[in-house]
Structures are given as structure tokens and as C-alpha cells.
N, C-alpha and C positions, 0 to 999 in steps of 0.2 A: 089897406092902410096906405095914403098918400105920400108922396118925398115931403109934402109941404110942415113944421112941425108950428104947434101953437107954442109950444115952451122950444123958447131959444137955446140950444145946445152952447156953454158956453167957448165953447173951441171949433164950433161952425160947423161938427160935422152931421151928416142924415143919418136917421132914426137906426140906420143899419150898417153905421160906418163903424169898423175898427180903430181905433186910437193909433198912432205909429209905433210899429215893432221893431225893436231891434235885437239881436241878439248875438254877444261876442263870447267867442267861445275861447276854452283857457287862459279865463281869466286871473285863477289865482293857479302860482305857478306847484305847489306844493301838491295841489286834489288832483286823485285820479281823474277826475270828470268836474270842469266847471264852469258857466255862464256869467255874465251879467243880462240880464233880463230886462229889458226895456219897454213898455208899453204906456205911452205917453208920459206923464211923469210919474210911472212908476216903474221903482228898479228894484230888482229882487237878486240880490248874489247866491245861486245854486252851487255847492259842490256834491259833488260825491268821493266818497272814501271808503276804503276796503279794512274790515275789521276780519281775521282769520279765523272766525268763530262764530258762533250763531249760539241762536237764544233756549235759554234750556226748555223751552217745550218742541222747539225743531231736532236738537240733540234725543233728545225721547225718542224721535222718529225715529232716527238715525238715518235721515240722508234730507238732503233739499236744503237749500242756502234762505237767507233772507230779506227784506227790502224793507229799511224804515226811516224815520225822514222826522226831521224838527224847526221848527219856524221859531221865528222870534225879529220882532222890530229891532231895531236902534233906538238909541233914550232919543235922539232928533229925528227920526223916518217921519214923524207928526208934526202937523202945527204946534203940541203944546210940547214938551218934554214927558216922556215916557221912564218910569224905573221899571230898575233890571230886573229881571224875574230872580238873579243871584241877590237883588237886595231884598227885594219883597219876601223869600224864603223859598217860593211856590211858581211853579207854572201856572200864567192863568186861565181859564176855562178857555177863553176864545183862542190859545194857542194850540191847548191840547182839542181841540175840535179839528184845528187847519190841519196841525201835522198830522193827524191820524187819516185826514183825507189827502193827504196828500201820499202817504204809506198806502192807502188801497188805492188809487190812482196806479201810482206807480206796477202795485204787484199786481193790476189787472191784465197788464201786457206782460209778464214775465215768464217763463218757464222756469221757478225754482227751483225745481230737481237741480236744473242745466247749471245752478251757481254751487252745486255741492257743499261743499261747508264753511260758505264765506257768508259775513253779513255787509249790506251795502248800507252806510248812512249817509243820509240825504239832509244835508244842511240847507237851508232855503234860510236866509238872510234881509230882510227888509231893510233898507239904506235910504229910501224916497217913497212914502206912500199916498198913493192921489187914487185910493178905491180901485180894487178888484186884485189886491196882491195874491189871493187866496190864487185865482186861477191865476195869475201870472209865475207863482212858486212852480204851480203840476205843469204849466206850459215847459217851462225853464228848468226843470228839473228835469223831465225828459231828455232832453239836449244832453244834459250833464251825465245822464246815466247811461244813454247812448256811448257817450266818447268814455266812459270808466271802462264799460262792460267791453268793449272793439279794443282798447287797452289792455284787458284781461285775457281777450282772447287771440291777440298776438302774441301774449307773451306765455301762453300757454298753460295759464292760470285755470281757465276754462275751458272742458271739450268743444261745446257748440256756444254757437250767441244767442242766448236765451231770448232775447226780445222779438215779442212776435206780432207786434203794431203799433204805431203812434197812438201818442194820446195827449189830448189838449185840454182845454176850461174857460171858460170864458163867462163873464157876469151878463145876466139881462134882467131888466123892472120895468116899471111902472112909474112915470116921473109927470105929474101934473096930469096925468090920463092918455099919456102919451107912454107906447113900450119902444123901449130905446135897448140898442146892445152898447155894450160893455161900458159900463158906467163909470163914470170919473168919481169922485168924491164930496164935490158938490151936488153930481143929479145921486148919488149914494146917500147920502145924507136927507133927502128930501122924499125919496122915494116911498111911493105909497108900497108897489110889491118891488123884492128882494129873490131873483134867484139867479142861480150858480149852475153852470150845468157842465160835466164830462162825460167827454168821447172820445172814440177811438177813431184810427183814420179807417176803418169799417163801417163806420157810421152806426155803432153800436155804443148805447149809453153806459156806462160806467155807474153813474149817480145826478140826480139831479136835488136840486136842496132848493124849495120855493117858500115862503114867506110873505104872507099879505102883512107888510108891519105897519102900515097905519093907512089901513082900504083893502077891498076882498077885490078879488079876480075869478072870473067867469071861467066857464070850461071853455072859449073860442081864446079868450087871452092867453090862458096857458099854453093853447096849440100853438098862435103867435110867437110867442115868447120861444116857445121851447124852438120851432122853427130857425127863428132870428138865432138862437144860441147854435144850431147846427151847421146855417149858413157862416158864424160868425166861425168857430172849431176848424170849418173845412180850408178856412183863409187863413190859423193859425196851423194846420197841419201843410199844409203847401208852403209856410214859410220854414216847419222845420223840415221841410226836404228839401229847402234849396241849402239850409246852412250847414245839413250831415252832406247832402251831395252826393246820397245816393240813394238804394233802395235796401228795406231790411232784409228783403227776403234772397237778395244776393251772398247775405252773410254767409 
């Protein structure tokens, strides 16, 4: 596959460029652990916060802590105005899909045991969305869980630091016959295939979630894709190791 593209990327970048990342950390001063998440214009406010208690089927077990996590736009993160899910009555379906991936995301790198009998929730906040929040949340929420959990575990809340490798997300499709990483929400919107893929900085997949929504994909495409998605993961795990600034297995 050539640099040269037939469909104009509208932000100029090649078929295998990341969007610019930013990512500031403590952001909100209240959460054990929290982000603003930047990836072109999309921004995702991650915290994390420590509840002393875990869910009655961990309690059953009787030992091991927990990790779960909840998405939700702003009425303005979209072009049109969005209602709140407090007014609609209901979470709706495409919430409950993010955050439950964003919950095994997270508890893939964990050592539960290690959080004993605390549950960590993971607020992932959309404030600006321009496609691929879903991996911008598990990018950015990592960050967020990292600094909760080294939080935790200076202040002796926890024996060891249960996290045992990065882990990132990042969107890649199918846009005019062209496979492009990480999608904006113009080539989102257009896109013939839809997929999402997480990893760890092991280079060990977590989940990949692919979708022909209007045109099929080959078995060489998927390889591509899936490729472009691991090349694009290894560019977001290298930027969360400069922002923790260090390494985990120092912990």
C-alpha cells in the first residue's frame, strides 16, 4: 500500500498517520487518577476513583478488588445536541458496549488479587467528539489508572502495583477503498469497514471488534488493518511512557 492516497485525508495526514496526542495528567483535582485525553479533536476527561468496596459477586470470592469504568458524552461533545441519559431514564446501548470495553481493557493488565477489596471506577467523559473516543477513553484511562493505583500504593493502601502492562486502542477502516488508521469522524462516518482494535505494550491483543458497515473486507485487508492498528498502539504506548516516565515493571 502506497504513501500516495485517492481519498484526501481531510487534516493532510498518510494513510498510517496518528492524529496529535496529547495528554495532561491531574486534570481534575478531586480523582485519585485523571487525564484530559487529546487526540486530534477529540477529548475524553478520564478519572479514576477508589470506592472501599467491591461488587457482590467479588465479595462471594472473598478476596480480589475490581475495575469498572463508564462512558458518557456531553449534551454538546456532537455536532447536534445530545440528552442525558439522566433524562432519557436509560443508558443507551452504544454506552453500555464502550464502557464494558473499556472495563475489560483495563482489567486485562491488572492483577486483582493485588487491589484487595477496593473497586476502581473509571469515568471516561467525552467533552469534544471527532471519532474514535471509544479508543481514546482505554488510551486515557490507562494514564488515569496508572497514577490512581502508584497513588495507592504510596500511601500503602495497596501491597504491590498490580499493573502488569500497558494498554492502548486505536480505530482503523476502510474509507473510499482506502485503509486509513485512526479515523476522524468524517472518514468515520463514510467508512465502508469499522474496526477498533486493543493491545498491550506486549504486543498481545486484548480485543479487536471489526465491522464491514456498508462494503466487505478480504482476508489481506484485515491483515492490513489489523497491522496499521498495532503499528498505530505502539506510537500510543511510547507516548504513555513518556507521560508516566517510567517503567512498570520498576514498581
Amino acid at each position: 500500500m502506497g504513501e500516495t492516497l485517492v481519498f484526501k485525508r481531510s487534516d493532510g495526514r498518510r494513510y498510517d498517520e496518528l492524529r496529535s496526542v496529547k495528554i495532561t495528567r491531574n486534570f481534575i483535582s478531586y480523582a485519585e487518577g485523571s487525564v484530559l485525553f487529546e487526540a486530534g479533536n477529540t477529548r475524553v476527561i478520564c478519572t479514576a476513583s477508589v470506592e472501599y468496596k467491591v461488587p457482590p459477586f467479588i465479595k462471594e470470592q472473598g478476596h480480589g478488588g475490581w475495575i469498572t469504568a463508564e462512558y458518557s458524552l456531553i449534551p454538546r461533545a456532537t455536532q447536534t445536541r445530545i440528552i442525558r441519559d439522566s433524562i432519557r431514564g436509560q443508558i443507551n446501548g452504544r454506552s453500555q458496549e464502550i464502557q464494558r470495553l473499556v472495563g475489560r481493557s483495563l482489567r486485562a493488565v491488572v492483577d486483582l488479587e493485588a487491589l484487595g477489596g477496593l473497586t476502581v471506577w473509571m469515568d471516561c467523559d467525552v467533552i469534544q467528539a471527532d471519532g474514535g473516543t471509544r479508543t481514546a477513553s482505554i488510551t486515557g484511562a490507562f494514564v488515569a489508572l496508572h497514577d490512581c493505583l502508584s497513588k495507592l500504593l504510596t500511601e500503602k493502601k495497596i501491597a504491590a502495583f498490580p499493573i502488569n502492562d500497558y494498554v492502548a486502542a486505536i480505530s482503523v477502516g476502510k474509507v473510499n477503498d482506502e485503509l486509513l488508521l485512526d479515523l476522524c469522524f468524517e472518514e468515520d462516518k463514510i467508512a465502508q469497514v469499522d474496526m477498533n482494535i486493543v493491545m498491550t505494550g506486549n504486543s498481545k491483543f486484548i480485543e479487536i471488534q471489526g465491522t464491514g458497515e456498508a462494503g466487505l473486507f478480504s482476508k489481506e485487508e484485515m491483515d492490513t488493518m489489523v497491522s496499521l492498528g498495532q503499528s498505530g498502539i505502539k506510537k500510543l504506548i511510547e507516548i504513555q511512557m513518556k507521560t508516566i516516565g517510567e517503567d512498570l515493571i520498576k514498581k
